[in-house]
N, C-alpha and C positions, 0 to 999 in steps of 0.2 A: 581330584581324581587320582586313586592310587598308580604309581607307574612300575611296569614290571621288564625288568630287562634280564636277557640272556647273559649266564656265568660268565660267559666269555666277555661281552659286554660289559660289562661291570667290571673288568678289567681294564679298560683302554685307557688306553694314556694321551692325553691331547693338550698340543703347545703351540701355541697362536703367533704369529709372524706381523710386528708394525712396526712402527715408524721410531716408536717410545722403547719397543722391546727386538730390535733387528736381530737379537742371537735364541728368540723367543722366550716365552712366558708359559706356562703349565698353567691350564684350565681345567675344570670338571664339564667333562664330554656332558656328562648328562642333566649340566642345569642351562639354560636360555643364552646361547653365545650370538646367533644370528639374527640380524634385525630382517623383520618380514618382507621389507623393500630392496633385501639386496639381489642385485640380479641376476645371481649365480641359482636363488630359489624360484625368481619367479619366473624366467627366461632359461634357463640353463646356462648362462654367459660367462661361462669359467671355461678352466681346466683345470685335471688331474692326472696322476700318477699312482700307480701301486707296486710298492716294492714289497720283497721277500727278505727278510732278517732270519739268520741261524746264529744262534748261540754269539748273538750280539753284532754278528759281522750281516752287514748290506750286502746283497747281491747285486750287481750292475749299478751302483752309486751315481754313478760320473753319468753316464747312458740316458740314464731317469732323470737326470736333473740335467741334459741336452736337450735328452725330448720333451719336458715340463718347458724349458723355454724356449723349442721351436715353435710348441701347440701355443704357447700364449704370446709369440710374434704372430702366428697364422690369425690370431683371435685379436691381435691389437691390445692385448691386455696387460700391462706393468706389473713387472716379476719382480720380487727382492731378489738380489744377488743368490749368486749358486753358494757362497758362505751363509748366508743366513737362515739356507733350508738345510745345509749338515749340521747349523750350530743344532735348531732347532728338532730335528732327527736324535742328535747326540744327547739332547738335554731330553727328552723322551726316553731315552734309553739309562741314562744316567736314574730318572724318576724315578726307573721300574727297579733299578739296583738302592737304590736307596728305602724301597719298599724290603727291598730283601728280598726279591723271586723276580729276576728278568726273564723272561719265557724261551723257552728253546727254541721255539720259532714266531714269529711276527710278520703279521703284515702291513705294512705300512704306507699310509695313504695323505699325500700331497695333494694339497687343494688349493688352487687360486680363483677367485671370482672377481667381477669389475668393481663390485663394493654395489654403492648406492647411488642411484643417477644421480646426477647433478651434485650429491656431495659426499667428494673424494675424502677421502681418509688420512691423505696425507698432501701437503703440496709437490715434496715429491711423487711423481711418477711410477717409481719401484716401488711404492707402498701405500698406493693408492687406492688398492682393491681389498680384498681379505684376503687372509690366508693363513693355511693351519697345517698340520701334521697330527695324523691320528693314528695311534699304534694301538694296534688289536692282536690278541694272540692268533695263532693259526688253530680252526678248529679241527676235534677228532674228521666230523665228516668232512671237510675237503683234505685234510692227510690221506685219506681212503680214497680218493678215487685218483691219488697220483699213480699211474703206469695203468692203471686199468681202462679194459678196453672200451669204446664209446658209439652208439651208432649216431652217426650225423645225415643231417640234408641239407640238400642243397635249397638257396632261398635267392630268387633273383633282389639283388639290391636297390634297384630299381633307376639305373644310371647306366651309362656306356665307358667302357674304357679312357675314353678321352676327355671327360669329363672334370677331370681335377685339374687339370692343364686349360680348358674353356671356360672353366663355371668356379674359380678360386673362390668366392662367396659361400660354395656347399661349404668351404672350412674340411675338405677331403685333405684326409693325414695329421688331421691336429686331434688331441687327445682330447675333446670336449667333455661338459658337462651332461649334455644334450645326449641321455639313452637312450632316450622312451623307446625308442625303435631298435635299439640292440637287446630290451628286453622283454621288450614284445614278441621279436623274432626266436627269441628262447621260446615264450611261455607256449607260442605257438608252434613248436616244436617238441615239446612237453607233452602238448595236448593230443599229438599225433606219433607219440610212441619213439619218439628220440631226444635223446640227452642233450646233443650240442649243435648249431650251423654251422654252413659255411656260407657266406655269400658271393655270388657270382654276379657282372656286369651283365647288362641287359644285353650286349651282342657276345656274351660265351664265355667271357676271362676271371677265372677263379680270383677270388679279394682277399678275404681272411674271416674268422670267425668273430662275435659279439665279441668276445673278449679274450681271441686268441689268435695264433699265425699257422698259417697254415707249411706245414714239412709233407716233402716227398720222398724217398731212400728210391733208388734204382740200383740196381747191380751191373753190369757188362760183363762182357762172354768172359773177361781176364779176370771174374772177382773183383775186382775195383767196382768203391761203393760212391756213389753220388749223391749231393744232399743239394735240393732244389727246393726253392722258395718265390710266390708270383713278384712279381715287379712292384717295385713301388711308385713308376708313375701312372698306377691304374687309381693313385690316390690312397691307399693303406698305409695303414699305420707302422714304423718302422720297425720292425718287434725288436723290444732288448732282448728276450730270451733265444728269439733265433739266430739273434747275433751272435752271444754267447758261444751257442753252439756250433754256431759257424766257425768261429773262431778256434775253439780246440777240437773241430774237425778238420781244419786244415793242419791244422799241427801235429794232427794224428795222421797224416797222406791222404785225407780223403776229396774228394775233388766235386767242388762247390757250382752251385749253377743258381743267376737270377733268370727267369726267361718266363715270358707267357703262359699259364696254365688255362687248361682248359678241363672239363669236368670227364673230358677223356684220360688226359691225361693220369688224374685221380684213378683212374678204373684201370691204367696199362701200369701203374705204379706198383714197385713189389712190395712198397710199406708206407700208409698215408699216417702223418702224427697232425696231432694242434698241439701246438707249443702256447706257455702263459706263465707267469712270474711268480703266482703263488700254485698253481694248481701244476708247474712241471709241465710233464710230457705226458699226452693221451694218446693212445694209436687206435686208430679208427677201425671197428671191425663191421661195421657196415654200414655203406653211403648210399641216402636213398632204400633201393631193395637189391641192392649189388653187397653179395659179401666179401671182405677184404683180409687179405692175409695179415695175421698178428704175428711178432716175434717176439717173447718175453726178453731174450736176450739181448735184442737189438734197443728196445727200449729203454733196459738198463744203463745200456752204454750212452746212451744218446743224455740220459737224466746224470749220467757219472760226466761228461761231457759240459754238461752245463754246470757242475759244481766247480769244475775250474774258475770259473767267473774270470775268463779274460778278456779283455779290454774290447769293446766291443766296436762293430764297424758295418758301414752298410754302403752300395755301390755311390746310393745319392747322398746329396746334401737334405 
């Protein structure tokens, strides 16, 4: 059967992580690398990451590869060293310059799965699952909808705030494999005339989106700007991008806030964004049937903000 892949696709670059090859190996993305049994396909029983590459440089490096092995401590699953997913990032990128066209931009995506039941991959521990790195350019259409505005809804997630603290089994805050439901809740947002979610806890507390964090901006009577984002012991995901911006928003005077949200909150807010690693910053111009204020210029700053790429940080562990 003929196979037909997207341009951008047929560009990716992909470098496998074992036992035999710990600073990785360069594979062809598009001939048969994964065995049917492994239970990262048939389970979802991985995790992953996605980073953003400019003109060869990582954004939030260090960040992605903490939060790659918090998610595969929450998940129980044996991670190679945080050297042997730069070496392997590096030797990707090295690929693309040895083709002679490394790409302006990239996305690049970290994968670890358990491997195959009952037989490990390696007898070490660290490399005992699969694991890979896949470098894709970034395409025209998701360049296009960085800063532009978004309407989102709200979708109850189907859990209560205290949940991640009771029920650690949900794997609430680890970067899994397991979307079916973060893209379900897309398409079923699609379906009914909005681009992106948000989800909210079954007693009220704003979470984060399918594949983004949720920002608040507030003003005070004195001009002073406020950058608010929900907690993360409602169980979400730690955002490296909102860190980011956390980060040279304080350095810039602006005064930070983790605290409860609530879907009121969103609606007294003077500027609601979803922050996300390749797609930047979105500012929401209407949630639900409530329309929201846009500020081109605030947006800019917030996306010039996150090009700092400083060292990122969040209240938890």
């Amino acid at each position: 059967m003929a196979e037909h892949f997207h341009e951008d696709s047929v560009a990716a670059v992909a470098v496998r992580i074992d036992v035999e090859h710990p600073e990785g190996l360069v594979f062809d993305p598009h001939q048969p690398q994964l065995r049917v049994t492994d239970l990262g396909a048939v389970r979802g029983d991985g995790v992953f990451e996605t980073m953003y590459a400019e003109a060869g440089r990582i954004r939030k490096l260090e960040a992605h590869l903490e939060r790659l092995a918090r998610s595969a401590d929450i998940l129980d699953i044996g991670l190679p060293p945080a050297a042997s997913w730069r070496a392997a990032v590096e030797l990707g990128l090295e690929e693309y310059r040895t083709r002679g066209a490394l790409p302006e931009e990239l996305t690049i995506k970290l994968v670890a799965t358990r491997g195959v039941e009952g037989e490990p991959a390696s007898d070490d521990p660290a490399f005992a699952g699969t694991y890979w790195a896949l470098l894709t350019p970034v395409t025209d259409a998701m360049r296009a909808t960085r800063g532009k505005p978004v309407a989102v809804t709200l979708l109850d997630r189907g859990y209560d705030s205290t949940a991640a603290e009771r029920a650690p089994w949900l794997l609430l805050g680890a970067k899994s494999l397991s979307y079916a439901v973060n893209m379900a809740s897309l398409r079923w947002a699609k379906d009914h005339g909005f681009d992106d979610v948000i989800y909210t806890t079954s007693d009220g507390q704003v979470l984060e989106g399918p594949t983004s964090t949720v920002l608040i901006v507030t003003r005070g009577a004195d001009g002073a700007r406020r950058l608010i984002t929900p907690v993360l012991e409602t169980g979400i995901l730690p955002g490296t991008t909102q860190g980011a911006i956390f980060a040279a928003a304080e350095k810039a005077g602006w005064d930070l806030g983790y605290g409860p949200l609530t879907p009121q909150d969103l609606l007294d807010a003077d500027h609601v964004f979803l922050a996300s690693s390749v797609r930047l910053v979105s500012p929401i111009a209407r949630l639900d049937d409530a329309e929201l204020a846009v500020d081109d210029e605030l947006t800019a700053e917030l996306i010039d903000l996150l090009a700092e790429d400083l060292p990122v940080s969040h209240p938890l562990d």
